[in-house]
Legacy VTK file of the C-alpha trace (Angstrom):
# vtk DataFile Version 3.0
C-alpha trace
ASCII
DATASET POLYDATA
POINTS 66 float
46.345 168.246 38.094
43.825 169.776 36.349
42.734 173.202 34.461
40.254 175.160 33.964
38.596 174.711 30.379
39.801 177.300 27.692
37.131 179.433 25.209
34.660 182.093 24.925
31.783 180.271 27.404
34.749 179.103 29.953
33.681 182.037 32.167
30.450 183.003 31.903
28.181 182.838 34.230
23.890 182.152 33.494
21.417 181.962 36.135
19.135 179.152 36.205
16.175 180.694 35.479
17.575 181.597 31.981
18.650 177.588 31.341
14.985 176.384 32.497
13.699 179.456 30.108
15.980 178.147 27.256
14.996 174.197 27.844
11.204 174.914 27.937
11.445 177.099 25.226
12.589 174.263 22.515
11.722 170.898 24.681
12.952 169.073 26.614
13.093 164.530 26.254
13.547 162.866 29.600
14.339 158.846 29.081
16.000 156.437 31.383
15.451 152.301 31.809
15.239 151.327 35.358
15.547 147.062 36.174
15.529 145.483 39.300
17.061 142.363 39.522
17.693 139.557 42.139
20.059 136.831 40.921
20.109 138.153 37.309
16.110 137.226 37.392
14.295 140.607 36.184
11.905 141.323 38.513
10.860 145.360 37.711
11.564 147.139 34.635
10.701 150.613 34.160
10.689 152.830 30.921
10.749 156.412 31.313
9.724 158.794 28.067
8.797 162.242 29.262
8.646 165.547 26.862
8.922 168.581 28.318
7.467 171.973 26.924
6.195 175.045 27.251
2.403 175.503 26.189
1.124 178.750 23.871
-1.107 179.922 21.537
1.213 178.193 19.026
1.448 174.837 20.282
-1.943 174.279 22.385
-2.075 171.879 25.610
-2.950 168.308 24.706
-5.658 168.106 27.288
-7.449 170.823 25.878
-11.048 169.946 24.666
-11.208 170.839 21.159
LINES 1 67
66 0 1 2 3 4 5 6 7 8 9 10 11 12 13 14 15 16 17 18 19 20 21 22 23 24 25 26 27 28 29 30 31 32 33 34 35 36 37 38 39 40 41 42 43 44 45 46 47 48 49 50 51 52 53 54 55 56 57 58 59 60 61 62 63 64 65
């Protein structure tokens, strides 16, 4: 049997707009290693790196033309 978890956050309740606020707010890194394999012969490997961010006056878009 199990309980319910004990402290100040165990019952509060945020919408998910807030979180995504929050995340974007300070950045977000994405990674994960995919590999497909037939008869432990490699055969697709992918390599996922993705930051995640709001863009402002403060930190400017990277496609932006200078």
């Amino acid at each position: 049997m199990t309980t319910a978890p004990e402290g100040p956050l165990a019952h509060q309740q945020i919408a998910l707009v807030d979180v995504l606020d929050r995340l974007l707010a300070g950045g977000v890194v994405i990674t994960g290693d995919l590999t497909l394999r037939i008869a432990d012969v490699d055969l697709v490997r992918i390599d996922l790196r993705a930051l995640i961010s709001s863009v402002n006056a403060n930190v400017p878009s990277p496609w932006e033309e200078p």
